[in-house]
C-alpha positions as CSV (number, residue, x, y, z in Angstrom):
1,X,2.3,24.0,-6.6
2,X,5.8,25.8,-6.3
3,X,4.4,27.8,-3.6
4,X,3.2,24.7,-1.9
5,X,6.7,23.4,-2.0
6,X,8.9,26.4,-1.0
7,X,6.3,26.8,2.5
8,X,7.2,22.6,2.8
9,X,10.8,23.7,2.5
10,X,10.8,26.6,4.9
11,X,8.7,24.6,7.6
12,X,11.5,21.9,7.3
13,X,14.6,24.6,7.5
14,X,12.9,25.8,10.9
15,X,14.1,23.2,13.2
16,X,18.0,23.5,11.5
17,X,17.8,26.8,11.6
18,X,16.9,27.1,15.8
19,X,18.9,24.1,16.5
20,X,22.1,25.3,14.8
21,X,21.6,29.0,16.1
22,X,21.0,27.7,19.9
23,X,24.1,25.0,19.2
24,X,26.8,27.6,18.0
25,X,25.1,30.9,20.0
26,X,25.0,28.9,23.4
27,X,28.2,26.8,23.0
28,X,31.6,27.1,23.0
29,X,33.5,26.6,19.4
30,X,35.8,24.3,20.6
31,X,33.4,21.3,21.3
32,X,34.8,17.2,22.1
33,X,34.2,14.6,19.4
34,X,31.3,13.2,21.8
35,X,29.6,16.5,21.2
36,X,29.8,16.6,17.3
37,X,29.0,13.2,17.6
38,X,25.7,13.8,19.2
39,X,25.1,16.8,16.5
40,X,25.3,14.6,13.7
41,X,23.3,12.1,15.0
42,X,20.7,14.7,15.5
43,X,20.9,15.8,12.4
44,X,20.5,12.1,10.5
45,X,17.8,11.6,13.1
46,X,16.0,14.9,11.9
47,X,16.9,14.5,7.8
48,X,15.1,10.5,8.1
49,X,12.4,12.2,9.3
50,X,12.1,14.2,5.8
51,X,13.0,11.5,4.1
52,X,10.4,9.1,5.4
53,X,7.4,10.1,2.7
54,X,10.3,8.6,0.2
55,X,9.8,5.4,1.6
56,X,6.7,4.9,1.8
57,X,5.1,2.1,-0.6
58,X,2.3,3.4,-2.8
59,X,-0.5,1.2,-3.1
60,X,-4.2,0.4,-1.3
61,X,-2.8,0.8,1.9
62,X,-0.1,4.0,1.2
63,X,-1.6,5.7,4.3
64,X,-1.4,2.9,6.6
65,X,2.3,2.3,5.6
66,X,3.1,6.0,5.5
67,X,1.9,6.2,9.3
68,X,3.7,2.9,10.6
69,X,7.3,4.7,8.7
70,X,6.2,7.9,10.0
71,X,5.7,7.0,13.8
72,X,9.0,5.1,13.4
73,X,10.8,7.9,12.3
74,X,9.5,10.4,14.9
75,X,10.1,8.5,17.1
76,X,13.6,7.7,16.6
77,X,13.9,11.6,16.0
78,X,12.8,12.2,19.6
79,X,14.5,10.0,21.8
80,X,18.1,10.9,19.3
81,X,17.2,14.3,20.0
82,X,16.7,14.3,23.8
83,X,19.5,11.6,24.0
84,X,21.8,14.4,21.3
85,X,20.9,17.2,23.6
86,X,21.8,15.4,27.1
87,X,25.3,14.7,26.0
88,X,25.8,18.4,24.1
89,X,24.9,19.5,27.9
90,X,27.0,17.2,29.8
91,X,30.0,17.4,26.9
92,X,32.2,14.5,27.6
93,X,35.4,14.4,26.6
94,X,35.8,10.6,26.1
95,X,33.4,9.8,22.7
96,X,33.2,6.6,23.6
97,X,29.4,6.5,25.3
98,X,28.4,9.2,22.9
99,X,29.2,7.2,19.7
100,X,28.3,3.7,21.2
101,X,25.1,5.0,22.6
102,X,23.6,6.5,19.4
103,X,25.1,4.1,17.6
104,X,22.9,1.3,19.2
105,X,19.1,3.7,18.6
106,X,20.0,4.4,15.1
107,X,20.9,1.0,14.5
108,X,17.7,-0.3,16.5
109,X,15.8,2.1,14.0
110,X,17.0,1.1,11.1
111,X,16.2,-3.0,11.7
112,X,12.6,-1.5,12.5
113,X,12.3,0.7,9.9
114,X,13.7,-1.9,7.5
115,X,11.4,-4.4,8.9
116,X,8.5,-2.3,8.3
117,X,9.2,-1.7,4.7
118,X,9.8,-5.1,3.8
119,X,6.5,-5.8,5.6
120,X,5.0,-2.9,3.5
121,X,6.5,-4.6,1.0
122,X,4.9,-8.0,1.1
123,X,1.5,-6.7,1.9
124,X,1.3,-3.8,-1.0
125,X,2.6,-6.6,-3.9
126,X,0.0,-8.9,-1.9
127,X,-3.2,-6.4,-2.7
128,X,-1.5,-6.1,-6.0
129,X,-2.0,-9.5,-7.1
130,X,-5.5,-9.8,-5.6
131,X,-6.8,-6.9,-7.2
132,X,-7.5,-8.5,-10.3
133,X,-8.6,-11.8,-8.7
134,X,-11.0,-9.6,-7.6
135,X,-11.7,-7.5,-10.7
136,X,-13.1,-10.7,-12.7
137,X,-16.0,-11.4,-10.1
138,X,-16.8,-8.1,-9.5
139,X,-16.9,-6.9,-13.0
140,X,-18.3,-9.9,-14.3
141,X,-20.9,-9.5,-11.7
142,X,-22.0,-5.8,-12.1
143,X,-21.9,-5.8,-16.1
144,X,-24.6,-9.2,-15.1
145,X,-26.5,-7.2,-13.0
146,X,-27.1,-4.6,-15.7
147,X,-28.2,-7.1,-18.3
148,X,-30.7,-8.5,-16.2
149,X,-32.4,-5.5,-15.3
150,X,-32.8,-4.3,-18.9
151,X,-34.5,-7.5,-20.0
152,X,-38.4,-7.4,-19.9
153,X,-39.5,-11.3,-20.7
154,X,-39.2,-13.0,-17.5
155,X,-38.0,-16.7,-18.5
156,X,-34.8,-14.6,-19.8
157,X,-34.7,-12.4,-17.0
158,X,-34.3,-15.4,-14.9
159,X,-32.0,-17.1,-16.5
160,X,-29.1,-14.7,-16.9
161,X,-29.9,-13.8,-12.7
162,X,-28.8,-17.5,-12.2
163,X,-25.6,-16.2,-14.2
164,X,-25.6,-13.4,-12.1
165,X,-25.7,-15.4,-8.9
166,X,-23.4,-18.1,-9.7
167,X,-20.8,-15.3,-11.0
168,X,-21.5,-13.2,-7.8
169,X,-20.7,-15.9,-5.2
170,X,-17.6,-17.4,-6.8
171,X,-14.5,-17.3,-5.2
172,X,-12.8,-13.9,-5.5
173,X,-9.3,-15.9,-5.2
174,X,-7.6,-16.9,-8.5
175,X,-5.2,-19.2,-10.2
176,X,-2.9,-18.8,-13.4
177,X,-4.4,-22.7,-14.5
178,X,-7.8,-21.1,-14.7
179,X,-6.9,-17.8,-16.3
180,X,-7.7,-19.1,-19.6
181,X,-11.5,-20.1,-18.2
182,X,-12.0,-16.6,-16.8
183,X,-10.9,-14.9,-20.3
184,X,-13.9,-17.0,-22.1
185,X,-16.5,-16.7,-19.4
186,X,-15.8,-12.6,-19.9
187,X,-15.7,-13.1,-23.2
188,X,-19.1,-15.1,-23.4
189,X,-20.5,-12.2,-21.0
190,X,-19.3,-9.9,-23.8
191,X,-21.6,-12.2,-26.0
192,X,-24.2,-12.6,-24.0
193,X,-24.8,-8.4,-23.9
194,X,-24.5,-8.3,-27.7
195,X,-27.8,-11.2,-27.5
196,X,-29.3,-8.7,-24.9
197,X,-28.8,-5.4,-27.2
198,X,-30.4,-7.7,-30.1
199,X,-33.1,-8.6,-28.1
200,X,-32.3,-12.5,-29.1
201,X,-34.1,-14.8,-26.9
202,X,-32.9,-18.1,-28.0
203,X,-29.2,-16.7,-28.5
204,X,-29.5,-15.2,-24.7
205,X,-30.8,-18.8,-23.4
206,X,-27.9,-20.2,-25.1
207,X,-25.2,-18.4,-23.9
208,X,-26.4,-17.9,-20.3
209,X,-26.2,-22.0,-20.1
210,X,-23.1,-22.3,-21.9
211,X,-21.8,-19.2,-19.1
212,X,-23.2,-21.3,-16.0
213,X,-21.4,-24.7,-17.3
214,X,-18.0,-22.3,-17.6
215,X,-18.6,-20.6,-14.3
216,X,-18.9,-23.9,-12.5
217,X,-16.2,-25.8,-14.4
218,X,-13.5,-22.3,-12.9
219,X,-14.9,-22.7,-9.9
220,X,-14.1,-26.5,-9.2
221,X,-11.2,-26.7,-11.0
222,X,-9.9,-23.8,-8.5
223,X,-11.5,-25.5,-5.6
224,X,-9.2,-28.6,-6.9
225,X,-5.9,-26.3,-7.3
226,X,-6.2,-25.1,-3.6
């Protein structure tokens, strides 16, 4: 891992390393204020670019967002550098264009940047709250699925697969008001494997009904709350 990170660092040292070497081998010492302008710029152009993987959101989506920030930040890099270079060239001696010019890109890249990550944002804490919408169907649904296919007597069998499809083909969306309704129907799945296990027919019966009478009574009162 060390290793790992002292070849990162050495790949990232390359371009400050040739750039600096070219600007003070090439150049004269005694440059204007435009030029230094323009070699900062570079620079902060060049050190977002290895900053970007900071900013990236974690989450589902981490690589879509790292790529969006990423593309941003590259391409900022380039046009600063080719814009950096054209000005260290021509070397005015009034800063005025210099500053104002490079001003303007950085500042256009950091409204898109910032947008992006506030974007990111929204979307990541988005997948965040939907994940466990989504957990209570689909684990309800597969830890059904495995009851039913370990129970041999068929009027059984058929009853918890009615669970099973009335659990399956709820809505995936959730609601704080029916939190407490989800907890019980889990809970009475919970139940229902213990009846399984024991290999109680009547208890099984039971609680499968008492589960599809809770899974429809979530489902439309969350069809009433949106």
């Amino acid at each position: 891992m060390k290793k790992i990170n002292v070849l990162w660092t050495i790949l990232n040292l390359i371009f400050l390393i040739i750039f600096n070497v070219f600007f003070f081998v090439s150049g004269k010492v005694d440059h204007p204020a435009s030029v230094w302008i323009s070699y900062c710029f570079i620079h902060f152009a060049y050190f977002m670019l290895l900053l970007t993987p900071k900013l990236i959101r974690s989450g589902k989506s981490a690589a879509v967002f790292g790529f969006s920030l990423y593309s941003i930040s590259a391409v900022y890099f380039l046009v600063e550098f080719f814009t950096g270079v054209i000005f260290i060239l021509a070397s005015p001696e009034k800063y005025n264009a210099a500053l104002l010019i490079q001003l303007s890109i950085a500042g256009l890249y950091g409204i898109i940047l910032v947008s992006n990550m506030l974007s990111n944002e929204y979307t990541a804490n988005a997948e965040e709250k939907r994940q466990p919408q989504i957990a209570y169907v689909k684990n309800a649904s597969a830890k059904l699925k495995g009851l039913s296919e370990i129970i041999s007597d068929k009027e059984t069998k058929k009853k918890v697969e009615r669970v099973y499809d009335a659990i399956s083909s709820s809505p995936v969306k959730s609601h704080p008001n029916v939190a407490q309704k989800e907890n019980q129907i889990l809970q009475s799945i919970n139940d229902l494997e213990h009846a399984v296990t024991a290999g109680n027919k009547e208890d099984i019966i039971s609680v499968a009904d008492s589960l599809l009478l809770a899974i429809n009574e979530r489902n439309n009162l969350l069809r009433s709350l949106y």
